[in-house]
C-alpha positions as CSV (number, residue, x, y, z in Angstrom):
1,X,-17.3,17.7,11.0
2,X,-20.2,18.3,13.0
3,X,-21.4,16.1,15.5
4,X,-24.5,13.5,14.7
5,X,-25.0,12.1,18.3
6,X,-28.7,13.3,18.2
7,X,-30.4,11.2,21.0
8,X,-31.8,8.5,19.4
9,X,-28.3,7.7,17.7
10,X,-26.9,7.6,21.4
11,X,-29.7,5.3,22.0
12,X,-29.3,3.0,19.8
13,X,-25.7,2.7,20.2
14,X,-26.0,2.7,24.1
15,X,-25.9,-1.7,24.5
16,X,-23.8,-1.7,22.1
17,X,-21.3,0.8,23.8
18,X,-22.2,-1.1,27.2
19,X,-20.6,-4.7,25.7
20,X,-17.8,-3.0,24.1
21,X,-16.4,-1.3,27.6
22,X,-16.9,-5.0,29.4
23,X,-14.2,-6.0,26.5
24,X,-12.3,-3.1,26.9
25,X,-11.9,-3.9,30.9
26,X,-10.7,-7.4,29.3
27,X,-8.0,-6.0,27.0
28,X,-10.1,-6.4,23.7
29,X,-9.1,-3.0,22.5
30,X,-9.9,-3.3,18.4
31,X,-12.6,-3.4,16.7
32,X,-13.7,-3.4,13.1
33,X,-16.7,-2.7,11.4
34,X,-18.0,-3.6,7.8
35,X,-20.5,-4.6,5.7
36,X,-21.1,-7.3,2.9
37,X,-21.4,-4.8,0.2
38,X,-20.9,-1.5,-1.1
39,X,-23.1,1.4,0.4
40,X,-24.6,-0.1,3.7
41,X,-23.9,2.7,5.4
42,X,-20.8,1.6,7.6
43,X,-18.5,5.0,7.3
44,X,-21.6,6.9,8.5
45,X,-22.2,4.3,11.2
46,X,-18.4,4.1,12.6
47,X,-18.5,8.0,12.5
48,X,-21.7,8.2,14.7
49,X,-20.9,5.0,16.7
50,X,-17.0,6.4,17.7
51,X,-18.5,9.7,19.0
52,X,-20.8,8.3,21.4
53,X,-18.3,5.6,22.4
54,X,-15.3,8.0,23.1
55,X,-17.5,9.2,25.9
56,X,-17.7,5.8,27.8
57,X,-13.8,5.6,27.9
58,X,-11.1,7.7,29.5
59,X,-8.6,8.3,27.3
60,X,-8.2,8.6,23.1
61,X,-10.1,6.7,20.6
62,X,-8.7,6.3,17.1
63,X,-11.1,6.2,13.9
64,X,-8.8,4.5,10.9
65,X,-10.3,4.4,7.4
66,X,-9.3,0.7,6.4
67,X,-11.4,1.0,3.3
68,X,-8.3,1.4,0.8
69,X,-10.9,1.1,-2.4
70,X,-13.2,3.9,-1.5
71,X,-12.2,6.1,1.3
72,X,-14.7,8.1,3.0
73,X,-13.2,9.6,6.1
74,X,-11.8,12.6,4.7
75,X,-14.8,13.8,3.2
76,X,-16.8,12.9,6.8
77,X,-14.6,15.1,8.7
78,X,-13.6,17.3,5.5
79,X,-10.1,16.9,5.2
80,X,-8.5,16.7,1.7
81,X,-4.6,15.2,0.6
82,X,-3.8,14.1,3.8
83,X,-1.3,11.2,4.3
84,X,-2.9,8.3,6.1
85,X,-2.5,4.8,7.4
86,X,-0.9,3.7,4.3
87,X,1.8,6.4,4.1
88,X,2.5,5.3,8.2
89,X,2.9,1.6,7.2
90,X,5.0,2.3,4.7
91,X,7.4,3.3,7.5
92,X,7.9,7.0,5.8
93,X,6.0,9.4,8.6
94,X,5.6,9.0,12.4
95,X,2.1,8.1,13.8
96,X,1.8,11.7,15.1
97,X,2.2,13.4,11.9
98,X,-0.7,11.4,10.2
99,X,-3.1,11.3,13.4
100,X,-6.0,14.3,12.8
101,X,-7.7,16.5,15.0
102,X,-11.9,16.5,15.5
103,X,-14.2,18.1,16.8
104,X,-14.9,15.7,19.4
105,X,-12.9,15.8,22.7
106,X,-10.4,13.1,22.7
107,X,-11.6,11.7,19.1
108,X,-8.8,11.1,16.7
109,X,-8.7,9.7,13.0
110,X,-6.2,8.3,10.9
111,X,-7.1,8.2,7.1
112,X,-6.8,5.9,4.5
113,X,-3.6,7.9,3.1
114,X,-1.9,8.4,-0.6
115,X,0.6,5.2,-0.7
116,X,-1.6,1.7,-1.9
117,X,0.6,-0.7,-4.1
118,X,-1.1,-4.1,-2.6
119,X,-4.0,-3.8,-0.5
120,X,-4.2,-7.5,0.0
121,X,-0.5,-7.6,1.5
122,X,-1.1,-4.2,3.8
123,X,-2.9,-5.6,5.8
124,X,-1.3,-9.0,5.4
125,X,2.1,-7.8,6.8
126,X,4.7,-7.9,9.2
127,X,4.7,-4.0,9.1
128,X,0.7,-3.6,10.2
129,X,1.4,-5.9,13.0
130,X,4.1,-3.3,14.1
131,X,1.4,-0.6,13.3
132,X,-1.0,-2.1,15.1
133,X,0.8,-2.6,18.5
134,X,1.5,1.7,18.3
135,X,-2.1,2.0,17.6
136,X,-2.5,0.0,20.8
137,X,0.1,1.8,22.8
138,X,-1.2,5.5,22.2
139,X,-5.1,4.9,21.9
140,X,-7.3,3.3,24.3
141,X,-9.6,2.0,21.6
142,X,-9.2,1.7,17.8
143,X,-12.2,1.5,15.4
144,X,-11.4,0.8,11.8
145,X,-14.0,1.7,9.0
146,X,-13.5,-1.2,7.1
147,X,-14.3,-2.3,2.9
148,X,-16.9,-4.3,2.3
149,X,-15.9,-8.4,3.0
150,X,-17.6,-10.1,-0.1
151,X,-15.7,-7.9,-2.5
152,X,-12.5,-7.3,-1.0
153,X,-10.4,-9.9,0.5
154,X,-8.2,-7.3,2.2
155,X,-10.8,-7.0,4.6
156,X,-10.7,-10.9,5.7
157,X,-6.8,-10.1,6.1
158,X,-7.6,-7.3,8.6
159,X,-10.3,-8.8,10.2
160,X,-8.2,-11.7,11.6
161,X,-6.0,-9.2,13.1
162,X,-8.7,-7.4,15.1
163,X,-10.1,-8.6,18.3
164,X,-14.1,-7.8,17.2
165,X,-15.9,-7.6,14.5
166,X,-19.3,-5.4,13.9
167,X,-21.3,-6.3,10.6
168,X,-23.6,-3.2,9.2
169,X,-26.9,-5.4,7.4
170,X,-28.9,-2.6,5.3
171,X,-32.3,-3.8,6.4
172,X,-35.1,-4.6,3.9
173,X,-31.9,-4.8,0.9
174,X,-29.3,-7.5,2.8
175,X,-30.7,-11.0,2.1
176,X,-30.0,-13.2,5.3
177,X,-28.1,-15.7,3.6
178,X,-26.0,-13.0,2.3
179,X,-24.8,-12.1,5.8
180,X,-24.4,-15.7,6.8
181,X,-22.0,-16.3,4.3
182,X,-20.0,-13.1,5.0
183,X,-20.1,-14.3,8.9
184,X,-18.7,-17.7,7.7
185,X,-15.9,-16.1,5.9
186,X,-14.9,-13.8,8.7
187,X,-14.8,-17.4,10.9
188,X,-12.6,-18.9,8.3
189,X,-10.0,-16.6,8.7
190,X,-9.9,-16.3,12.3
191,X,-12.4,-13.2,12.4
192,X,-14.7,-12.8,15.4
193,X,-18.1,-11.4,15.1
194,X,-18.8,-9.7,17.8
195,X,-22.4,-8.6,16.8
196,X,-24.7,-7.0,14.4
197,X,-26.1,-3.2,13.4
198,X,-29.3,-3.2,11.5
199,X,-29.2,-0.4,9.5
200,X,-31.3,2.1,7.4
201,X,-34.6,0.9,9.2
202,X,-37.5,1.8,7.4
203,X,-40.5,2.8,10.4
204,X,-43.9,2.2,8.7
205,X,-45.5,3.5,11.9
206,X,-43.9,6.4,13.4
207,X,-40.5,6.0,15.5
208,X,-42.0,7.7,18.5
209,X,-44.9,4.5,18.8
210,X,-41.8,1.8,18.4
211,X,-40.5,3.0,21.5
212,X,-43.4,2.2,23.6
213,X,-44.3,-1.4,22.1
């Protein structure tokens, strides 16, 4: 896949990358992004987000599709059949045989894989805590593209086993008391929001004239 890191995507990513490293130097080392619904852009957003964080930290950072209903990470980085995360749990294939190459120096990804009989209980298991901890061990961060929360209560499972959460809003589309609601189940479960990524920002003046308001 080719790289998107044009420089306004750095930009806008830069605080964000800035808060993340002060909870990396604290041992926060997982984080999770999603969405309310389908289609608010958070595969495209983890994709861009991971390549201009892997640059703040030394070592490997680990991209995982966690959206088990409608992957998308094989198709970002153009990969087809490829066992995944779920084949790994399943405790049939070592981490290294499922952990793909990018383009990206020191950028890995893990996707979603071939094996799903419960979602809800993946991520709900003794055998993802085990995962997670190896993720820990060999990666220096782990982001996981996540399903959308209001739909899919696998998502609340995993985000209580994370240590920050990033919710995507599709601006102008998201109502507000949408996103409160998906916040308040996150909370219920133990899920920590960690902050928010406005996206698919319509400028009605150009971009160029935001920048110096």
């Amino acid at each position: 896949m080719r790289p998107l890191r044009a420089e306004s995507v750095r930009e806008e990513f830069e605080p964000l990358c800035a808060k993340l490293i002060t909870c990396h130097h604290q041992g926060k080392k997982t984080m999770m992004m999603a969405s309310c619904h389908e289609g608010e852009g958070t595969t495209t957003l983890a994709v861009s987000f991971s390549q201009t964080f892997v640059q703040k930290v030394q070592g490997e950072v680990l991209l995982v599709d966690a959206n088990l209903h409608h992957p998308t990470l094989e198709k970002a980085f153009k990969v087809k059949g490829t066992m995944g995360l779920t084949d790994f749990i399943s405790g049939e294939i070592e981490l290294e045989a499922v952990i793909q190459e990018t383009e990206i120096t020191n950028l890995k990804i893990l996707t979603a894989g071939n094996r799903v009989s419960s979602r809800i209980a993946i991520f709900n298991s003794e055998k993802f805590e085990n995962c997670l901890e190896e993720f820990k061990k060999r990666f220096q961060f782990i982001i996981f593209d996540s399903a959308p929360i209001l739909p899919y209560s696998d998502s609340l499972h995993l985000s209580s086993k994370v240590d920050v959460i990033i919710l995507v809003i599709e601006a102008e589309k998201t109502r507000w008391e949408v996103v409160q609601g998906g916040i308040q189940k996150l909370e219920n479960v133990g899920g920590k929001v960690f902050g928010t990524i406005l996206n698919k920002k319509r400028y009605h003046i150009p971009n160029f004239v935001y920048k110096r308001l």
